[in-house]
KOLRO-939913 format. One record per residue: chain; residue number from 1; residue in one letter; x, y, z of N, C-alpha, C in turn. Coordinates in nm, 3 decimals. Example, Ala and Ser with C-alpha at 12.3 -4.5 7.8 and 13.67 -1.06 7.14 Angstrom:
2
   c     k   r        nu        nv        nw       cau       cav       caw        cu        cv        cw
   A     1   A     1.319    -0.569     0.780     1.230    -0.450     0.780     1.320    -0.330     0.780
   A     2   S     1.285    -0.225     0.708     1.367    -0.106     0.714     1.290     0.003     0.787
***
This chain:
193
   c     k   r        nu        nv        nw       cau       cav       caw        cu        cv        cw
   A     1   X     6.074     3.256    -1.117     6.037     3.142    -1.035     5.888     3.108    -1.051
   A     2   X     5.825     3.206    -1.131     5.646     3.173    -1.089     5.601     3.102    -1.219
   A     3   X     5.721     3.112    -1.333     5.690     3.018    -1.441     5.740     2.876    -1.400
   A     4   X     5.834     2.892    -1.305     5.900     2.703    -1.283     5.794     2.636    -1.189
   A     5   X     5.762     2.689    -1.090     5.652     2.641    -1.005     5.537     2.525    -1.089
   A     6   X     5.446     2.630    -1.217     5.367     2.560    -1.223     5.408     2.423    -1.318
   A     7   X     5.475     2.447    -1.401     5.560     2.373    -1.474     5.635     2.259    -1.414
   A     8   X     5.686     2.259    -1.283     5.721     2.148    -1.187     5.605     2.087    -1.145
   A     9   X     5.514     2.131    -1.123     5.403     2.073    -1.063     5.309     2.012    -1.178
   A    10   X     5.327     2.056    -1.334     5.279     1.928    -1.400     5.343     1.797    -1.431
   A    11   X     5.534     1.834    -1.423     5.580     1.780    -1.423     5.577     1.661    -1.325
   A    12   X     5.555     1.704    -1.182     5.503     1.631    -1.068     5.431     1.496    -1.128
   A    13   X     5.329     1.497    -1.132     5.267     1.428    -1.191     5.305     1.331    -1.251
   A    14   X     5.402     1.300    -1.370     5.444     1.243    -1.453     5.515     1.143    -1.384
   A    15   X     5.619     1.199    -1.284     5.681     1.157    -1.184     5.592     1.021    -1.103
   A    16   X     5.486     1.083    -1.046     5.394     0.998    -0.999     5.359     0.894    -1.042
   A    17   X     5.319     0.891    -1.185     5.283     0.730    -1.263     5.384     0.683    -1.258
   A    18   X     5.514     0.634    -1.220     5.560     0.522    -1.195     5.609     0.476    -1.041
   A    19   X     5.560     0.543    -0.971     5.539     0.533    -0.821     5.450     0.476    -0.776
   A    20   X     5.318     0.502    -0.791     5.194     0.459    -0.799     5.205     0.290    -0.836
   A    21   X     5.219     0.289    -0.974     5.251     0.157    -1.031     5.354     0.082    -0.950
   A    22   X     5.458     0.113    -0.917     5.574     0.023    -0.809     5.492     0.057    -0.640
   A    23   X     5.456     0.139    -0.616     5.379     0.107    -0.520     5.315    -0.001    -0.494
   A    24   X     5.194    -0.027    -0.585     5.116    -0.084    -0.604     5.211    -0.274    -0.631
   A    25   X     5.269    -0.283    -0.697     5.350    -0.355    -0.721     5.438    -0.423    -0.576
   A    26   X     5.483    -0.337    -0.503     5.558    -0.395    -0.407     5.422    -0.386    -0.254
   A    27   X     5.333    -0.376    -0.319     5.225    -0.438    -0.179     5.167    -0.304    -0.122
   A    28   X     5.287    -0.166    -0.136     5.163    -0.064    -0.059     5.040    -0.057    -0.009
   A    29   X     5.005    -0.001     0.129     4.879    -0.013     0.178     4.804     0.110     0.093
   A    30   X     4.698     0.031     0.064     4.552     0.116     0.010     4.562     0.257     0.021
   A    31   X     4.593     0.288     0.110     4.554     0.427     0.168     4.721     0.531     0.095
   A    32   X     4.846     0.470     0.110     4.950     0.517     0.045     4.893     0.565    -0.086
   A    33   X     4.868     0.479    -0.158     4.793     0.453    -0.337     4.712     0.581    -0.331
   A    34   X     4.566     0.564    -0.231     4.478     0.685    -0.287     4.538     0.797    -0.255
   A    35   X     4.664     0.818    -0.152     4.722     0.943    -0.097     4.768     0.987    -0.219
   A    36   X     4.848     0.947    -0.314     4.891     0.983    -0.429     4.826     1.023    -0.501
   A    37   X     4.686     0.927    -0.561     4.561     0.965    -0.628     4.502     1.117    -0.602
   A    38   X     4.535     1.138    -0.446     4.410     1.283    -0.398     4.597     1.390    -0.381
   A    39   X     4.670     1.348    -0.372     4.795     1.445    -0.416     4.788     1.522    -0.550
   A    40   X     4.776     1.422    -0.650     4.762     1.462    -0.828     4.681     1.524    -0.833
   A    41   X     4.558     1.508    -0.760     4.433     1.595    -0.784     4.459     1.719    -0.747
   A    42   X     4.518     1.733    -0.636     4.551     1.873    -0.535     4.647     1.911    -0.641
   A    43   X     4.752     1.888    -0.605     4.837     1.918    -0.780     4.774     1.983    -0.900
   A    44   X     4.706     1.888    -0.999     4.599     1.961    -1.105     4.543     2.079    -1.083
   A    45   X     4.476     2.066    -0.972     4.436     2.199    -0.979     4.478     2.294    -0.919
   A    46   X     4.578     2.296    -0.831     4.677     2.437    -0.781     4.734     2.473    -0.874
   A    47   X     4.838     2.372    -0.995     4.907     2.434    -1.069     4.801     2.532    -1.198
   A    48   X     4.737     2.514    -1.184     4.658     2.600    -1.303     4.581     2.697    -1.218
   A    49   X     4.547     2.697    -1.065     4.536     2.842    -1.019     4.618     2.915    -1.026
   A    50   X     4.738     2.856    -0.940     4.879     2.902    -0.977     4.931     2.966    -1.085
   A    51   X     4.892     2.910    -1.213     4.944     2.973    -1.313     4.888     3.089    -1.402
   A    52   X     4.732     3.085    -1.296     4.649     3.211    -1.377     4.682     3.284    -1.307
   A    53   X     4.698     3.257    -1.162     4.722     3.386    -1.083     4.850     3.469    -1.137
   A    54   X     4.952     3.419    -1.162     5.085     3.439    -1.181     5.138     3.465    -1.311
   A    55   X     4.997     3.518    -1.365     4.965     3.510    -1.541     5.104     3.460    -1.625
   A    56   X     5.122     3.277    -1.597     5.194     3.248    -1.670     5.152     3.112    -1.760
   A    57   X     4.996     3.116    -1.771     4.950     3.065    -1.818     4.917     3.058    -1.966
   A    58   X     5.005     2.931    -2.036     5.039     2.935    -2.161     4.949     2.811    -2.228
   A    59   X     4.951     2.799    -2.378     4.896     2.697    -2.431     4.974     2.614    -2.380
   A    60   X     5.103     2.621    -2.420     5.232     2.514    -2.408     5.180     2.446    -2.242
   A    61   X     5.160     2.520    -2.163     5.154     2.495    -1.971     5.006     2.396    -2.017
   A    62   X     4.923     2.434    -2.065     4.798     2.369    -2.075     4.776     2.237    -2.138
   A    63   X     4.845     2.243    -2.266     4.863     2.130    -2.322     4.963     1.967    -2.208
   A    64   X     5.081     2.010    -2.181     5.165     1.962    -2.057     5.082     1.895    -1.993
   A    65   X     4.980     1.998    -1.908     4.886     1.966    -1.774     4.806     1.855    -1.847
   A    66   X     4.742     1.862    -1.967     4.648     1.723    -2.024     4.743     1.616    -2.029
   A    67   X     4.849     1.611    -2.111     4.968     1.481    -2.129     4.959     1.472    -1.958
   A    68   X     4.999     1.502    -1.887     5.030     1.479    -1.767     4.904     1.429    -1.675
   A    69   X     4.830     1.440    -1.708     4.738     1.383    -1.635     4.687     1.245    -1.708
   A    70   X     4.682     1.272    -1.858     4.671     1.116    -1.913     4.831     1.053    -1.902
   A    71   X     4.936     1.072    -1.878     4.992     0.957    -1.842     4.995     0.948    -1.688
   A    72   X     4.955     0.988    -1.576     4.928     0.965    -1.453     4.811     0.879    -1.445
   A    73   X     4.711     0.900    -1.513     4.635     0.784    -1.513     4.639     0.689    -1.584
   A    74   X     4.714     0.689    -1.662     4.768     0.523    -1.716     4.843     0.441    -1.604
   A    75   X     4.886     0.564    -1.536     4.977     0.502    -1.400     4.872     0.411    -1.297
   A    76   X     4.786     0.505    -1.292     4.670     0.484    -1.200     4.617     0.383    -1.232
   A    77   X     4.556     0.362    -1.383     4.549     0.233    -1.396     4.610     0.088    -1.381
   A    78   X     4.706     0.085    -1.459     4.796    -0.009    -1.383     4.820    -0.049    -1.251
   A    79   X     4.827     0.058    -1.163     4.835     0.041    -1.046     4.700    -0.019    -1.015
   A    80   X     4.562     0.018    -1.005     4.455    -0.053    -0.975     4.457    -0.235    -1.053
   A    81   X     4.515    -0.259    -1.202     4.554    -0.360    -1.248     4.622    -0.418    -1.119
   A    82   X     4.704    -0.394    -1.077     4.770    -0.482    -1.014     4.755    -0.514    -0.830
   A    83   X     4.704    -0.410    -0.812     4.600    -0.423    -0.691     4.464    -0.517    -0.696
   A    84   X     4.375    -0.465    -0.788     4.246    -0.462    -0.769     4.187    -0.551    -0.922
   A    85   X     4.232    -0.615    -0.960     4.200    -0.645    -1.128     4.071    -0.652    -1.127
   A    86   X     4.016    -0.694    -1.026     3.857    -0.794    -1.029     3.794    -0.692    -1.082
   A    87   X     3.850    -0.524    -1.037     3.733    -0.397    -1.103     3.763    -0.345    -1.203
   A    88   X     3.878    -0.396    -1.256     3.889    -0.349    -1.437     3.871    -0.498    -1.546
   A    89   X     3.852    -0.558    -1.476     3.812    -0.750    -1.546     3.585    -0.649    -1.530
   A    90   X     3.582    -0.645    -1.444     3.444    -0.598    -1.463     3.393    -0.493    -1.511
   A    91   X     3.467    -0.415    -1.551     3.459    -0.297    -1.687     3.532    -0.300    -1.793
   A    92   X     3.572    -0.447    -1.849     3.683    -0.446    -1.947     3.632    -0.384    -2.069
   A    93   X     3.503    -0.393    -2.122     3.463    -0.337    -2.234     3.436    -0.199    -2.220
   A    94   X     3.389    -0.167    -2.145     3.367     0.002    -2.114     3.504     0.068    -2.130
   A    95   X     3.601     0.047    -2.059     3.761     0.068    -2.037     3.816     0.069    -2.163
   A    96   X     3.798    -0.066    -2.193     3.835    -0.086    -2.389     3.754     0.067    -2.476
   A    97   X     3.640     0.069    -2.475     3.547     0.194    -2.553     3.617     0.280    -2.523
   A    98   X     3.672     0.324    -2.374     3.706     0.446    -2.342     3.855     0.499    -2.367
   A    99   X     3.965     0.389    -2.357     4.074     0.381    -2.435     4.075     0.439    -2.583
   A   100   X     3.999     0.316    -2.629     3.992     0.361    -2.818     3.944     0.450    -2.822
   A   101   X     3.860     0.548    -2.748     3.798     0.662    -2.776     3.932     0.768    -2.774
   A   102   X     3.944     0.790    -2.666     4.080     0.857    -2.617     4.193     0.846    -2.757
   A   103   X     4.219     0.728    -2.796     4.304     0.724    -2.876     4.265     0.772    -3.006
   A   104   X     4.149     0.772    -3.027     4.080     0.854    -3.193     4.041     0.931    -3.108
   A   105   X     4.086     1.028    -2.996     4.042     1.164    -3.009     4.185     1.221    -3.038
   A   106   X     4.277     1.201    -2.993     4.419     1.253    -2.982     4.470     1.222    -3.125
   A   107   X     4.470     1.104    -3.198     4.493     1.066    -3.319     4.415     1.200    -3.397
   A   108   X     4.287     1.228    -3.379     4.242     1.323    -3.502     4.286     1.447    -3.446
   A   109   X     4.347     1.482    -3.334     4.375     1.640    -3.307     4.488     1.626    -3.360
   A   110   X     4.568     1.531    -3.349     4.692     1.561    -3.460     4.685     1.548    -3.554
   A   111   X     4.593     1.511    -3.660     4.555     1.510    -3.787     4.558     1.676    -3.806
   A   112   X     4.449     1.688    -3.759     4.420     1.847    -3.759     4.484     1.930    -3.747
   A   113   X     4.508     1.948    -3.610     4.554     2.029    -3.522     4.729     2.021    -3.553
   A   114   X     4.796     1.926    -3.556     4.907     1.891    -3.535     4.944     1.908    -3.383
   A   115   X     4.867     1.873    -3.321     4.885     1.877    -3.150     4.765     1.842    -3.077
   A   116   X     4.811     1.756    -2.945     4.640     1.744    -2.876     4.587     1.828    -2.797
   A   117   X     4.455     1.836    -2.850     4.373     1.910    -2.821     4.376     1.942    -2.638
   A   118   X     4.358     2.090    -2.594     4.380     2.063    -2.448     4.245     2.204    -2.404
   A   119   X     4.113     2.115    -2.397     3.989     2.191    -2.411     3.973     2.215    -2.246
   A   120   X     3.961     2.183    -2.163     3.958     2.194    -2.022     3.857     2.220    -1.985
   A   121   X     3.759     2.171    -2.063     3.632     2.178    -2.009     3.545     2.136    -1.908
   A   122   X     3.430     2.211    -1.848     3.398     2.139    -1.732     3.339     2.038    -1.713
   A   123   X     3.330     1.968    -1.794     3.260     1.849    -1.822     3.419     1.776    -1.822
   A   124   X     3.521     1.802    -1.865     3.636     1.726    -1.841     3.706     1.735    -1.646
   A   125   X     3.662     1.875    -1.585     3.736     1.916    -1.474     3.604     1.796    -1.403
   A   126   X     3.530     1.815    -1.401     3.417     1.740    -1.332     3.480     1.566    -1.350
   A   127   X     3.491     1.491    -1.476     3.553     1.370    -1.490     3.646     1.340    -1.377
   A   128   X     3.778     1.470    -1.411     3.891     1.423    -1.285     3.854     1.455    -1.166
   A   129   X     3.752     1.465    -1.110     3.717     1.492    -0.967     3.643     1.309    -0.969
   A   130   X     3.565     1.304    -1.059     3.486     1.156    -1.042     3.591     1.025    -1.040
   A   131   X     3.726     1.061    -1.150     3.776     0.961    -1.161     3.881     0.977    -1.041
   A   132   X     3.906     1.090    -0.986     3.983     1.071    -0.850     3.916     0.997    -0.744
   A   133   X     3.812     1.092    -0.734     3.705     1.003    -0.624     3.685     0.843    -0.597
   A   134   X     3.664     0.790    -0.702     3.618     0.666    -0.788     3.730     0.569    -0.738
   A   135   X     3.872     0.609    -0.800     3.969     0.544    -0.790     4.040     0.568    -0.636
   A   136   X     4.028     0.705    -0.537     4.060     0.643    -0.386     3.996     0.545    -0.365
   A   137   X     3.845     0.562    -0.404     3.742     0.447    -0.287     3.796     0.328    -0.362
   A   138   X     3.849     0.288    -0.458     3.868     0.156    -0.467     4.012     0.108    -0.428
   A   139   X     4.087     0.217    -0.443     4.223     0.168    -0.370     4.201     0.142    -0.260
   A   140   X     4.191     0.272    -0.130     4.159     0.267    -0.027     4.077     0.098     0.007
   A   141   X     3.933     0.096    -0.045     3.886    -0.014     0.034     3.840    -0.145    -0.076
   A   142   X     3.920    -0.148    -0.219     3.916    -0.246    -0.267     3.765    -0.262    -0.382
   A   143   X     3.717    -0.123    -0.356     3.575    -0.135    -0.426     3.497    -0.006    -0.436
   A   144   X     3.388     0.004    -0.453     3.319    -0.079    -0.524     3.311    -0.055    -0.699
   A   145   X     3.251    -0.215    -0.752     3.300    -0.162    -0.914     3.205    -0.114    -0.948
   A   146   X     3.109    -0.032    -0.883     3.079     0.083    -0.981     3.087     0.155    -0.985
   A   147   X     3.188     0.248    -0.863     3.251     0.367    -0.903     3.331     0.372    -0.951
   A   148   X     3.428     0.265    -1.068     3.487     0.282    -1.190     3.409     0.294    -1.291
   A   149   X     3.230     0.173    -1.303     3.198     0.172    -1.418     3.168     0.322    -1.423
   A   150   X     3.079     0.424    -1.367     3.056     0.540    -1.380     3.164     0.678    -1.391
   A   151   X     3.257     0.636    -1.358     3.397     0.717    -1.360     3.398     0.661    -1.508
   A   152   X     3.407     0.545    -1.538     3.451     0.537    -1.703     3.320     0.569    -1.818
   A   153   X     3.235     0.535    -1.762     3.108     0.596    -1.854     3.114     0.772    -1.840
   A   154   X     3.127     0.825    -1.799     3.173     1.008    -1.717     3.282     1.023    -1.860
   A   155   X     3.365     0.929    -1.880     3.496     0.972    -1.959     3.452     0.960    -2.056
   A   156   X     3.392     0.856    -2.107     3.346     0.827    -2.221     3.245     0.951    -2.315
   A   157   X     3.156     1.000    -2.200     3.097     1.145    -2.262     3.196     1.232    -2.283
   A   158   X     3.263     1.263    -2.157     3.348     1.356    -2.197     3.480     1.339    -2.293
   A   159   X     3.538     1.222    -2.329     3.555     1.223    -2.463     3.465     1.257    -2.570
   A   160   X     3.341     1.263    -2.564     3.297     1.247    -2.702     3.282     1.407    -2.710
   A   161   X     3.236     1.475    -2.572     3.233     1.643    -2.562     3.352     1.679    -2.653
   A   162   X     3.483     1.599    -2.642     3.610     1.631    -2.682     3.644     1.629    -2.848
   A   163   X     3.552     1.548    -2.863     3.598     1.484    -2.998     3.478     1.583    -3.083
   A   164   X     3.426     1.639    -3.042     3.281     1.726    -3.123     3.396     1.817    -3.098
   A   165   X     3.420     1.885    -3.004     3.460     2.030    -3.023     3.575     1.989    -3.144
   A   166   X     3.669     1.936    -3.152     3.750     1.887    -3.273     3.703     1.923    -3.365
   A   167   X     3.585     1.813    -3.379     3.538     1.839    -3.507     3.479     1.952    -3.546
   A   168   X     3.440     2.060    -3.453     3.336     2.135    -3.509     3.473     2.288    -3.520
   A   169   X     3.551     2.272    -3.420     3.682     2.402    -3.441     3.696     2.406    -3.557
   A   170   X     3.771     2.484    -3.671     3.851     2.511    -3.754     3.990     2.528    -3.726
   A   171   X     4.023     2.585    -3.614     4.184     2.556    -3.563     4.163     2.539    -3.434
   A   172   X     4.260     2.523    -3.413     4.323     2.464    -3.217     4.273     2.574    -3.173
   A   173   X     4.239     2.551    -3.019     4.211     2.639    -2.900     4.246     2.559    -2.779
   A   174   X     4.280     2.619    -2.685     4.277     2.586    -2.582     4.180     2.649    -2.479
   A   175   X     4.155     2.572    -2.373     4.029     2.609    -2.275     3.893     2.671    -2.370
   A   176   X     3.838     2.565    -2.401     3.699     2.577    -2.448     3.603     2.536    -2.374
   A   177   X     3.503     2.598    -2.254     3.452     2.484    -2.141     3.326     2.430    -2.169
   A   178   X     3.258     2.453    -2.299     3.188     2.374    -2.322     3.154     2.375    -2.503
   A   179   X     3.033     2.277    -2.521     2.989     2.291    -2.647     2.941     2.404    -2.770
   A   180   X     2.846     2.453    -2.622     2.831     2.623    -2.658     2.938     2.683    -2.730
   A   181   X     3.048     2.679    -2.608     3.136     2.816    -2.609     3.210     2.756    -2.806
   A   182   X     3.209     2.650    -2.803     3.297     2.603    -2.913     3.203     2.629    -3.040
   A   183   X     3.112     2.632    -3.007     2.996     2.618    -3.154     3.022     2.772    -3.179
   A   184   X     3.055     2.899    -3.077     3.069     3.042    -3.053     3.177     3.071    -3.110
   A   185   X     3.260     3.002    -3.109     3.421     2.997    -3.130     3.413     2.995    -3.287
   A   186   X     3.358     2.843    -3.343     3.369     2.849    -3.466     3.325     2.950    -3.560
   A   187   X     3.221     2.984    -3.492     3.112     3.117    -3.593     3.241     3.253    -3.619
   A   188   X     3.302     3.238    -3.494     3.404     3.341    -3.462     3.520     3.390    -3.550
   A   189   X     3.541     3.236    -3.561     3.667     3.168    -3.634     3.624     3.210    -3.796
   A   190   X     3.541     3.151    -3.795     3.472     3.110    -3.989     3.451     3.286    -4.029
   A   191   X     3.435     3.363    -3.966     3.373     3.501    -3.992     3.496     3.537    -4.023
   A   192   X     3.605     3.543    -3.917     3.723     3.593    -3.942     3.810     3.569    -4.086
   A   193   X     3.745     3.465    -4.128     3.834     3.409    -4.276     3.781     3.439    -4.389
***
């Protein structure tokens, strides 16, 4: 049971992006929306205490937990689309950068890697606290747009944190929490061969 737990609870998630989005869609009040938003968050991070505690913490569980949180916030987005447009019409280019980034980071880990990369770094755990944050206050009260632009400028580094460790690994890892540890990794890696 202590492997289904955490595994339901990334699954959770997934569940959520199209709730959120029909939420949002059939009029839900503000506060429903961010309840979901600060649910996923609580979620994210129990299931990966959860799963260290319960040492059933796998690449496979880790990798999951990233897919699952980028398609919950595609959910999330949309859902703010259809609530709130005026604050993604006022970061459309930032949003755009941060998309295409995202998409040539995952595109080259499967080049590589043959799988996406799932680094969990704290520069990424820090993002989903900003982009949770970011996105209640604008469900909840409709604003303000610059705690998206800075939630999306936040992603945008931490994609690029993402896209260096890529480049600089020689093979996949999971949970790398920073630049350091990865530049440590490679020396690690390259010695070994």
């Amino acid at each position: 049971m202590k492997r289904v737990i955490p595994w339901g609870m990334v699954w959770a998630r997934v569940v959520l992006c199209p709730v959120i989005v029909m939420g949002a869609w059939r009029g839900w009040a503000g506060w429903w929306l961010a309840a979901i938003v600060i649910f996923a968050l609580v979620d994210d991070i129990a299931d990966g205490m959860l799963a260290r505690r319960w040492d059933c913490d796998t690449a496979s569980l880790r990798l999951a937990d990233s897919c699952a949180d980028t398609v919950f916030y595609l959910g999330v987005a949309a859902a703010v689309w259809l609530r709130v447009p005026h604050v993604l019409r006022a970061n459309a280019w930032l949003l755009g950068a941060l998309f295409a980034l995202e998409g040539l980071r995952y595109a080259f880990d499967f080049w590589k890697f043959g799988k996406g990369a799932s680094y969990h770094s704290y520069l990424a755990k820090a993002w989903g606290l900003v982009l949770a944050i970011s996105i209640v206050s604008v469900l909840a009260r409709g604003g303000p747009v610059g705690a998206i632009t800075f939630a999306v400028v936040f992603g945008i580094v931490t994609n690029l944190e993402g896209l260096t460790m890529s480049l600089m690994l020689p093979r996949w890892q999971n949970d790398v929490k920073t630049l350091a540890a990865a530049r440590r990794l490679r020396r690690e890696m390259l010695a070994r061969c």
